[in-house]
Each structure stands twice: as C-alpha cells, then as structure tokens.
N, CA, C and O of each residue as an XYZ file, in Angstrom:
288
protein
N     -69.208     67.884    -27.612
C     -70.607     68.084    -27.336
C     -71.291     68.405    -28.648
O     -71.009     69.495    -29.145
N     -72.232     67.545    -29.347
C     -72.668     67.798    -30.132
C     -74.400     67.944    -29.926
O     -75.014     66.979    -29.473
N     -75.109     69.190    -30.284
C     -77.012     69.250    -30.831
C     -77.072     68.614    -31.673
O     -76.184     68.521    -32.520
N     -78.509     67.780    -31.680
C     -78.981     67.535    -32.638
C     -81.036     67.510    -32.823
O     -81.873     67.355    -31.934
N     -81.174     67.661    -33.856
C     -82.712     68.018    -33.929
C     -83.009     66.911    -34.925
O     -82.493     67.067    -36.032
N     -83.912     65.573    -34.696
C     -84.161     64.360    -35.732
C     -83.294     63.816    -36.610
O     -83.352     63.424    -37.775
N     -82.188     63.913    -35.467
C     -80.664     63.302    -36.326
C     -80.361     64.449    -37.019
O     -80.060     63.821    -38.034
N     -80.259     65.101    -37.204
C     -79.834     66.392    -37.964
C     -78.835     67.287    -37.157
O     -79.346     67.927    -36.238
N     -77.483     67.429    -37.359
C     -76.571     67.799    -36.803
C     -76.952     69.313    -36.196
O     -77.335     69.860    -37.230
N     -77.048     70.086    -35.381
C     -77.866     71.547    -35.203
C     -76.007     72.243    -34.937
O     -75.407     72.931    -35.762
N     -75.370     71.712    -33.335
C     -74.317     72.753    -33.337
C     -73.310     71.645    -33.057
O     -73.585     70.463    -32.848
N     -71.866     72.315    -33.090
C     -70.965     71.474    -32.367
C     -70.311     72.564    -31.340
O     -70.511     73.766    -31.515
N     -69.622     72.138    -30.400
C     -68.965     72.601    -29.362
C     -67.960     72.356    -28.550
O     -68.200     72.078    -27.375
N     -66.935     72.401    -28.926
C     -65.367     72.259    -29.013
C     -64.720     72.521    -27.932
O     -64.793     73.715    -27.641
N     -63.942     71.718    -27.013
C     -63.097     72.173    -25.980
C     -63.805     72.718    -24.735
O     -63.330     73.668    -24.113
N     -64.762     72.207    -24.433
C     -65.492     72.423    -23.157
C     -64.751     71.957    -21.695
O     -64.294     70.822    -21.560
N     -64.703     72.809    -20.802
C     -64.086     72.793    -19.719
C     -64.652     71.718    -18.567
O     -65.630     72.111    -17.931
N     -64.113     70.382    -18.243
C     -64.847     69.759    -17.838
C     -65.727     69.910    -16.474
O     -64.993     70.442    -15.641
N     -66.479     69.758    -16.151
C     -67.291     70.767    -15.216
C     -68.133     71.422    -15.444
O     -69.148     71.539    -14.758
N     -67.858     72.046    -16.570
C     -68.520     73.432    -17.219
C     -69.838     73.205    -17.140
O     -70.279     72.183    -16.614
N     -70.680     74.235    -17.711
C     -72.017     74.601    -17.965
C     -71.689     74.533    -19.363
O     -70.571     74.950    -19.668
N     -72.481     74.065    -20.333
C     -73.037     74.602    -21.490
C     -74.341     74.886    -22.236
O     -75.252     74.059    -22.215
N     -74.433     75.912    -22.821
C     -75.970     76.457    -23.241
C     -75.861     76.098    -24.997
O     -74.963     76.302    -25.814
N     -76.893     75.627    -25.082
C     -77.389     75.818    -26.753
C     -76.988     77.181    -27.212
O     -77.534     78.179    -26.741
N     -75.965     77.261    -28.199
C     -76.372     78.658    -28.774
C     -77.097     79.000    -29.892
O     -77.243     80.163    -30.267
N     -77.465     78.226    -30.330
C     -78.251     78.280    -32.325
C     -79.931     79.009    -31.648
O     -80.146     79.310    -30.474
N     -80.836     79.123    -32.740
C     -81.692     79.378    -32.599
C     -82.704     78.008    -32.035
O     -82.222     76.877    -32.086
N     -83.864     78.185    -31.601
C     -84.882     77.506    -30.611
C     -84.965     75.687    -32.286
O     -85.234     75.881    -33.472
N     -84.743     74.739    -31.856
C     -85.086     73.688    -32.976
C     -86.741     73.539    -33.064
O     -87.459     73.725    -32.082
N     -87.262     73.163    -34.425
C     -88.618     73.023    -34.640
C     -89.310     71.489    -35.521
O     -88.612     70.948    -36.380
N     -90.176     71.144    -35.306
C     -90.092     70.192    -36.193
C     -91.941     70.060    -36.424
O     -92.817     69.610    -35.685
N     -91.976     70.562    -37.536
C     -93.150     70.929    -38.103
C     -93.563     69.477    -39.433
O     -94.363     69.387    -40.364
N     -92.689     68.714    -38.936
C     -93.131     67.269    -40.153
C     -94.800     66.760    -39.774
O     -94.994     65.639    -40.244
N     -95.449     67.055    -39.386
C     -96.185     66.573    -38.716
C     -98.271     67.119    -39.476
O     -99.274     66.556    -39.915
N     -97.625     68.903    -39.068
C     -98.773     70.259    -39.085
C     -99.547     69.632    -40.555
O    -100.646     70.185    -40.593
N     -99.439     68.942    -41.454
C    -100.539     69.129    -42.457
C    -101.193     67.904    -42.281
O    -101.850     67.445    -43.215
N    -101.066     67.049    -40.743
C    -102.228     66.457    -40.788
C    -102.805     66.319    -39.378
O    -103.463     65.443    -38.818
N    -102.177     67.843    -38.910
C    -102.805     68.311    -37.704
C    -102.534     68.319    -36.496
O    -103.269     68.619    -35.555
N    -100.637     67.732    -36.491
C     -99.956     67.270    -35.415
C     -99.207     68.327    -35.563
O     -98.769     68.740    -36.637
N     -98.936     69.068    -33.890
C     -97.964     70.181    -33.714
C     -97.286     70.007    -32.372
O     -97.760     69.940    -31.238
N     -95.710     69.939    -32.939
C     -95.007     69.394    -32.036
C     -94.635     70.618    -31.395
O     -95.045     71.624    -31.974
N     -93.907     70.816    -30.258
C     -93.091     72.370    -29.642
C     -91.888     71.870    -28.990
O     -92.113     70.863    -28.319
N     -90.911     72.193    -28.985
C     -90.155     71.995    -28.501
C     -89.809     72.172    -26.530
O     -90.016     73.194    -25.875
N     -89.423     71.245    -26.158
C     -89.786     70.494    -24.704
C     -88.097     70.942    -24.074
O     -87.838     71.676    -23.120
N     -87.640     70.592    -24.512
C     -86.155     70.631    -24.010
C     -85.271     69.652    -25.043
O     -85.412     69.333    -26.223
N     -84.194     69.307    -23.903
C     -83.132     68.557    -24.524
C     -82.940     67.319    -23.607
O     -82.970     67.499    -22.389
N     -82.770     66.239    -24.045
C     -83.019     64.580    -23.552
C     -81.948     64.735    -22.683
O     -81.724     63.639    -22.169
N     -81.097     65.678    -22.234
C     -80.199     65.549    -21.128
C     -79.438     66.792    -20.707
O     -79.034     67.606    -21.538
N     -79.279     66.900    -19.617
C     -78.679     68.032    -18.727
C     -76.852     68.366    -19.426
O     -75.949     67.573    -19.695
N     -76.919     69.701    -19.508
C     -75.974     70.337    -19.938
C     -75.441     71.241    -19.002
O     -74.978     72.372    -19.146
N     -75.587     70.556    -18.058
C     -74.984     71.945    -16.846
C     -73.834     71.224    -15.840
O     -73.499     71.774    -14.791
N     -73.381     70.194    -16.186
C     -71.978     70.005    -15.918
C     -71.439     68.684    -16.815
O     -71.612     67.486    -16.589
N     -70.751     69.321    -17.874
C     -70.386     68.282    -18.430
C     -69.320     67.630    -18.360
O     -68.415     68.415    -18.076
N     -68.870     66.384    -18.495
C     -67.733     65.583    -18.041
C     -67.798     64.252    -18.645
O     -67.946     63.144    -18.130
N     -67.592     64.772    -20.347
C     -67.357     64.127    -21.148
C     -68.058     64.173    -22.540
O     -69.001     64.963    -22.579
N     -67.817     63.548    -23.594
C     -68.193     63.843    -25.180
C     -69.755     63.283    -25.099
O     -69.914     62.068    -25.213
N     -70.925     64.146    -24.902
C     -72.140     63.947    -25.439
C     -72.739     64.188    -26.374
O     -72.470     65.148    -27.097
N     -73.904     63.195    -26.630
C     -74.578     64.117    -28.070
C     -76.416     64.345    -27.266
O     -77.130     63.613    -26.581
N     -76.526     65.415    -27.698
C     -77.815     66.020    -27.219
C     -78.838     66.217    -28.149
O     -78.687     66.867    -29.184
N     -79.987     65.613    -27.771
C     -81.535     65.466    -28.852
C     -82.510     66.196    -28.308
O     -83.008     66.079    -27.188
N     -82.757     66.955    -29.156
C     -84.042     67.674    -28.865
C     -85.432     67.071    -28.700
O     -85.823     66.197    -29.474
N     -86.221     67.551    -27.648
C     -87.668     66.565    -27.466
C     -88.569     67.564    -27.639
O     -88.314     68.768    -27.678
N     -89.929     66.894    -27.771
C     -90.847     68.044    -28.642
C     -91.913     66.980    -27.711
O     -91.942     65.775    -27.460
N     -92.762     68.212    -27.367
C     -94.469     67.641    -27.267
C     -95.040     67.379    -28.023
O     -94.705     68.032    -29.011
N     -96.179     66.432    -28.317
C     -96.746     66.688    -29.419
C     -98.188     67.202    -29.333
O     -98.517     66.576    -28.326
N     -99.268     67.890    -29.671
C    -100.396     67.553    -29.766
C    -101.240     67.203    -31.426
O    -100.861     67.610    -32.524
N    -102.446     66.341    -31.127
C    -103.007     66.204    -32.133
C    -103.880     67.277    -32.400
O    -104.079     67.657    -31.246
N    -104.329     67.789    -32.887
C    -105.852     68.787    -33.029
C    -106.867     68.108    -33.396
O    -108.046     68.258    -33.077
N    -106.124     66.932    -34.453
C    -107.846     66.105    -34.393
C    -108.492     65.110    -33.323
O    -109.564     64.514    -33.418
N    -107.534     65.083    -32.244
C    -107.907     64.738    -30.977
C    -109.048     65.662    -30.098
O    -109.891     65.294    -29.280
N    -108.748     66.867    -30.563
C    -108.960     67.670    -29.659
C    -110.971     68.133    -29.972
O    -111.522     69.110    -29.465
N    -111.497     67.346    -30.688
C    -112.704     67.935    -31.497
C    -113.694     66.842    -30.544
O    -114.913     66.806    -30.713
C-alpha cells in the first residue's frame, strides 16, 4: 500500500492484513503550486477507499480547487 501526493511518494505500508482497515498515518498532504496566482487547492480525500484492503494499491490524494479570481 503505497500514499502518494502529485506523484510524490508520501508513506509506504508493509504487510497489511488482508481485509484490514488502513488509515493514512503522515501528516494532512497540501498542494499550494497553484496560491500565487490565486488558486487554492484543500485537500478532499484519497481517490480510493482504504477500509478493506485486498491487495497492493497505490493511493492519490485529491484536492478541491478554488479560483479567487473567479470569485470577484
């Protein structure tokens, strides 16, 4: 089971019990590429369910976005 945040490796997670539950443990992912031209993303979840796993996934973080210069 591997996180990841814009392709960027976040955690790995080794020997998971198949069935299992698993939780993110790292801190909340952010992706601020955006803020100096007024786009602020937040983080939404993860592109897929981690609450019974049953088999080798890789997990991507999703982000809202808003514009602010939309918003005028």
């Amino acid at each position: 089971m591997r996180w990841y945040n814009k392709g960027v490796l976040l955690n790995i997670a080794d020997n998971v019990e198949y069935g299992s539950e698993i939780v993110y443990p790292g801190e909340t992912p952010i992706d601020n590429s955006g803020e100096s031209e007024g786009v602020y993303r937040l983080f939404k979840g993860w592109d897929m369910s981690t609450g019974y796993i049953t088999g080798n996934i890789d997990v991507h973080a999703i982000f809202s976005e808003v514009n602010i210069n939309d918003t005028k």
